[in-house]
C-alpha positions in Angstrom: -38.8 32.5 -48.3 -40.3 29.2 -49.2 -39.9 27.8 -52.7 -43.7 26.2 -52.6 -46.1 27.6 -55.6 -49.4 29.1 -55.1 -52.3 26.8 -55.0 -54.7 25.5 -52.4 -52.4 23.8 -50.0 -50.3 26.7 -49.7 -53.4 29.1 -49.5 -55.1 26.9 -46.9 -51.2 27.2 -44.7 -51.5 31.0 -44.9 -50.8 32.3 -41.2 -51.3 35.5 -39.7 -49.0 36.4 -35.9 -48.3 39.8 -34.6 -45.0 41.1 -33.9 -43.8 44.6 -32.4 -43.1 47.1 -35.2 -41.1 49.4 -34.0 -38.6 46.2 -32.5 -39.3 45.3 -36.1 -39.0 47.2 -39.0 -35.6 45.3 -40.4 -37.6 42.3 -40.7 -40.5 44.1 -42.1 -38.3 45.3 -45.1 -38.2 41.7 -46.7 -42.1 40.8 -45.7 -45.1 42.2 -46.3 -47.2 43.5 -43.2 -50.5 45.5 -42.2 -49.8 47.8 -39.4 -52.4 47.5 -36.5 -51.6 50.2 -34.2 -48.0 49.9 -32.8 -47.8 46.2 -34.0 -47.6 44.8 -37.2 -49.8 41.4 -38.8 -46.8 39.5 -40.7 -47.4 36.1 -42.7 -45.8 32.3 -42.6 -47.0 29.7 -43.9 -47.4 26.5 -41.8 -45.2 23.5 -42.6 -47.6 20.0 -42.7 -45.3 18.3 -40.6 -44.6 20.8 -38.4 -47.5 23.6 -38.0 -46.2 25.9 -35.8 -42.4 25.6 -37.5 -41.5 29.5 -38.5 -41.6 29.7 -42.4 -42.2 33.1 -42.9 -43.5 34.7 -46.2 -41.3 37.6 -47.6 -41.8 39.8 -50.7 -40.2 37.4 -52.6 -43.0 34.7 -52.3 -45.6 37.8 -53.3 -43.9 38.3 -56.9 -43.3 34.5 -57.3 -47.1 33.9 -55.9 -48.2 37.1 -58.3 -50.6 38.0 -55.5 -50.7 40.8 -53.0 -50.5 41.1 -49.3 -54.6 41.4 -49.1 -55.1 38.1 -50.5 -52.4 36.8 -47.8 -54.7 38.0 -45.2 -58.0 36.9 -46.7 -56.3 33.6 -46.7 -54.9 33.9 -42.9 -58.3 34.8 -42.1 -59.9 32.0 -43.5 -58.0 29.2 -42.6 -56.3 29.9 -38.9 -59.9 30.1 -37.1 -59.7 26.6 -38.0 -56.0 25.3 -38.0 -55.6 27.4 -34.6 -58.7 28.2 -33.4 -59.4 30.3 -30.2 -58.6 29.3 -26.8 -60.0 31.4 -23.7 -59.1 30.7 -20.0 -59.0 32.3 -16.7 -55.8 33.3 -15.4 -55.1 30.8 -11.9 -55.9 32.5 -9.4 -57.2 35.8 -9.9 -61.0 35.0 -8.3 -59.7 35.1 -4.9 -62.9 37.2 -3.2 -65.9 36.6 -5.2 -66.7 40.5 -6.4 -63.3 40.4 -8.4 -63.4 40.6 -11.9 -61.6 37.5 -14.1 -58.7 38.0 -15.7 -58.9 36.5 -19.6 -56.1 34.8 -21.1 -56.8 34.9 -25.0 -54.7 32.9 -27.4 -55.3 30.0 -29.6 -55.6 26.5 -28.9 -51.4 26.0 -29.5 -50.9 29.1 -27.6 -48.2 29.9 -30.0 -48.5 32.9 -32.2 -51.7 33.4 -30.0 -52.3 37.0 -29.8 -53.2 37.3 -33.6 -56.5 36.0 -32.6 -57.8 39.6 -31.3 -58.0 40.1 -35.6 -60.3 36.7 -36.0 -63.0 37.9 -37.7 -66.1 38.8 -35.3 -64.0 36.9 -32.2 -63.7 40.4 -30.0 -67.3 41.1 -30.8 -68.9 38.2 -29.9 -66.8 37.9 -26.9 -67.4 41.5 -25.6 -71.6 40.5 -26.6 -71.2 37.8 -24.3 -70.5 39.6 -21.1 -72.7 42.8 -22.5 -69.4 45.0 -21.6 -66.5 46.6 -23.5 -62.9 45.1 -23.3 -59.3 46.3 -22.1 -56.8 44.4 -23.7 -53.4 43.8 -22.8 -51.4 42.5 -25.4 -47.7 41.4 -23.8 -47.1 38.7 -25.7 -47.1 37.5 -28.8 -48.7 34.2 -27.7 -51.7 35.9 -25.9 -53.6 38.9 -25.0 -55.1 39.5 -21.7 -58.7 41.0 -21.4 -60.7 43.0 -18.4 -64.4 43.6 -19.0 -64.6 47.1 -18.6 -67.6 47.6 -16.1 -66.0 50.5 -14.4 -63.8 49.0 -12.2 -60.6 49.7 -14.2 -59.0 53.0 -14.4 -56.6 52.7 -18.0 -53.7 54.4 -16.4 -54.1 52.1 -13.2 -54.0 49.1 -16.0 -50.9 51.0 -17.9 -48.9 51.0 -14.6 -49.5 47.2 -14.0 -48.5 46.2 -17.3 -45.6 48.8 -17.0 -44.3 47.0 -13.6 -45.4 43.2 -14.9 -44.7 42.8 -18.2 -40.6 43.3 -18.3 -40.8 40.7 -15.4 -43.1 37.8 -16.6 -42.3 38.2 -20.3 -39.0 37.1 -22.6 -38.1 40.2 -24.5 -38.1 38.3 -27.8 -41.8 37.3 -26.9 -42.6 40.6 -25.4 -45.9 42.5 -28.1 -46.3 45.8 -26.8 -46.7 48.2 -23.9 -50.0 49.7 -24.6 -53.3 49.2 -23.8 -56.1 48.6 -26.0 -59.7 48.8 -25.8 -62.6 47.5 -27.7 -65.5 49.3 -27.8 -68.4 46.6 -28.9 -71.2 49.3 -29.6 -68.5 51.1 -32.6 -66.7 47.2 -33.1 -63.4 48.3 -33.0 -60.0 48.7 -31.5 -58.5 51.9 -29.8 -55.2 52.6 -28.2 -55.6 54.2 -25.1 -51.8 54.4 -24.1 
């Protein structure tokens, strides 16, 4: 809970981060969320001094604010593209013969709290419009999600298994997202689960 009252300093240090809801649902009594799938969006708000310090926003703030969990989000929306805007790399060495497909690493510029930038508004479609294909994402972490271009190379249950056999090893378990697989299909702009 923060004891800060609701005006435009506090709305423009609305923050959005995904966290594992099922691993979650005793925090999620005391905060409001959006489920997304198996995850849910939860809220902090960003100290001045220290931006990526964990203040998180519980229902308490919400009756104090007298606002409701949308406006959060419209806020989180607004402001993080700009306070932690996007940051896309290559994973290091995945291009070793030249007809292999690049491995995405999509976070934001801080690449803490990172994954929450799949739910930028637009940021999936104009990536996926970029390369002209869908996308297979691989959310591990809460600090990033990896992306595949989906040009038929990828079987999803061949991807499932990889993340199956990879993710317990090179992820903390307090950082760890979820197991599935998504996939964003650009032509319907949105997000399914596929496993």
């Amino acid at each position: 809970m923060t004891k800060e009252i609701w005006n435009e300093s506090v709305k423009n240090r609305i923050m959005m981060y995904l966290i594992n809801y099922r691993k979650s649902k005793e925090q999620l009594i005391r905060r409001p969320y959006f489920i997304f799938e198996d995850l849910a969006a939860v809220f902090r708000l960003a100290d001045p001094e220290e931006p990526l310090k964990e203040n998180p926003v519980d229902h308490e703030d919400l009756n104090r604010w007298e606002i409701g969990k949308e406006e959060l989000y419209r806020c989180a929306m607004k402001s993080m593209p700009a306070e932690f805007p996007v940051h896309v790399k290559t994973a290091a060495g995945n291009r070793k013969r030249l007809d292999q497909e690049p491995v995405f690493i999509v976070s934001n510029c801080q690449g803490i709290y990172g994954a929450g930038v799949i739910l930028y508004p637009g940021f999936l479609q104009e990536f996926s419009e970029r390369y002209g294909w869908n996308l297979f994402l691989m959310p591990w972490s809460i600090h990033e999600v990896f992306v595949l271009l989906d040009r038929g190379q990828h079987r999803p249950d061949q991807l499932r298994e990889i993340m199956e056999k990879n993710v317990s090893g090179l992820i903390l378990e307090k950082d760890r997202l979820s197991n599935n697989l998504y996939y964003y299909d650009f032509s319907e702009k949105q997000i399914l689960t596929l496993y």
